[in-house]
N, C-alpha and C positions, 0 to 999 in steps of 0.2 A: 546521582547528579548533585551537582555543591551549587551554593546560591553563588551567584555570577558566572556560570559555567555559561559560553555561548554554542547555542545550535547553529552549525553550518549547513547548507544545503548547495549538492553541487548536481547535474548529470552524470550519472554512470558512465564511461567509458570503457573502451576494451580491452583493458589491463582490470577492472573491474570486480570479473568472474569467481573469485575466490572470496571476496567482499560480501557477496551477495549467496554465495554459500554458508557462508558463517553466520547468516540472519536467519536461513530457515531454521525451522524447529526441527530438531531432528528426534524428536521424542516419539515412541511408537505410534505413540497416537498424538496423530497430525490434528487435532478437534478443531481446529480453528478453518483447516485447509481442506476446500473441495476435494482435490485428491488427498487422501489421506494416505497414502502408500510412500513408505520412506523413498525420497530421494538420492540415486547414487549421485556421484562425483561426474560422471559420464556424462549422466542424464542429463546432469545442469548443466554442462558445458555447452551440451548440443541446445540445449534451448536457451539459454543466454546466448550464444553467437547467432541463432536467428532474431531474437529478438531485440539485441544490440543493432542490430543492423537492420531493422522493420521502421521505417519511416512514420510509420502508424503508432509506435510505442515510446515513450518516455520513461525512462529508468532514473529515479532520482534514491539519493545516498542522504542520510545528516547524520553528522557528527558529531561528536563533542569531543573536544581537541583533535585526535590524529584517529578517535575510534567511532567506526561507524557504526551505530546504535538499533537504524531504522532506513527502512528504504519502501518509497512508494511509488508503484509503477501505474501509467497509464496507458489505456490502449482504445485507442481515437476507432471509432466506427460508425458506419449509422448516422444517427442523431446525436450525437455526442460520443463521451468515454466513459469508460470502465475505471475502477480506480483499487486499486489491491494494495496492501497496507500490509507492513510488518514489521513488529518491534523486539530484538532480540530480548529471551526471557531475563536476560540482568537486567534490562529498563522500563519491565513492565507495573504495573502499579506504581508509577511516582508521573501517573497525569500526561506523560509524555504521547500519545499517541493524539489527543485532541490537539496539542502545539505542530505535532508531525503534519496534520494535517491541513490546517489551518496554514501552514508554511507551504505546501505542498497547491493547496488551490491559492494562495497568493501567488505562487508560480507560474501557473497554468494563465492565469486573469493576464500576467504582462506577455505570456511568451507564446499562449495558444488559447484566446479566446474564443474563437472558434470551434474548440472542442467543446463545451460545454454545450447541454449539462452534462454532470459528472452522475455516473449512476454507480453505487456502492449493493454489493449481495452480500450478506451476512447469517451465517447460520443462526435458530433462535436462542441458543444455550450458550452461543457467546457475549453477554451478558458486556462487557467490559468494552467491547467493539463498539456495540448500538449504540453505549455513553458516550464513546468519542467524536462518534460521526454526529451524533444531536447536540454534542458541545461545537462542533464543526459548523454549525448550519444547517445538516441534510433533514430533510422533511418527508415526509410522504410516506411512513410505515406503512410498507403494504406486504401480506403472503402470498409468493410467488414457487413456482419452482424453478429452480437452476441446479446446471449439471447434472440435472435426479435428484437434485436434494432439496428438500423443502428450505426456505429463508425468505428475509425477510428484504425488499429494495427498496433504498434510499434514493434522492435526490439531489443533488446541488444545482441551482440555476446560477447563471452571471452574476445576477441582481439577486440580493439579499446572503 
């Protein structure tokens, strides 16, 4: 990223799906992702056209110029949403993921206030994640288990 480069942020759409392939990690090891088992081409089709099309979920893109970088999905349940984060590895370590997100819950404040709060799971060895979500706001380091895996849940409220 060059100084003046502007972060866009749009809705995924359903021409989308290959956008949103080329952000996962496709390294053996998934360390960062609950499922850690590589993802086919298949696989992500079937689950991005259900969840393109899940009223419950928000799929958002950011840019910089015409290439998308990073995409943050939500998924409204409950007492709030869920919030899943990913930055493709060319733009990780240059700070970007505290801006991703920080853009991402200015979002949700104008378009789905009612979602909130935002609850974030983060494994404990992702180190670089925690930074971003406590540079974001989220509060409440607590050990929980999710998916069978131990980590740790955040918070976002409306306020604050």
């Amino acid at each position: 990223m060059n100084a003046g480069d502007v972060i866009k942020i749009r809705e995924a759409g359903t021409s989308d799906a290959s956008v949103l392939y080329s952000l996962l990690d496709h390294s053996p090891f998934r360390r960062g992702a609950f499922n850690t088992a590589p993802v086919t081409m298949e696989e992500h089709l079937d689950w991005f056209g259900k969840k393109i099309r899940d009223m419950n979920t928000i799929i958002l893109i950011f840019e910089i110029g015409s290439v998308a970088f990073a995409q943050c999905r939500y998924e409204h349940g409950g007492d709030g949403s869920e919030i899943s984060v990913s930055v493709h590895r060319d733009y990780r370590g240059k700070g970007l993921g505290t801006t991703v997100l920080k853009m991402a819950l200015d979002f949700l404040k104008r378009e789905k206030k009612d979602w909130f709060p935002v609850i974030a799971h983060i494994k404990p060895d992702n180190i670089i994640s925690l930074k971003a979500f406590k540079g974001a706001g989220f509060t409440g380091l607590s050990k929980v288990i999710y998916k069978e895996n131990p980590c740790f849940e955040l918070r976002k409220d409306l306020k604050g």
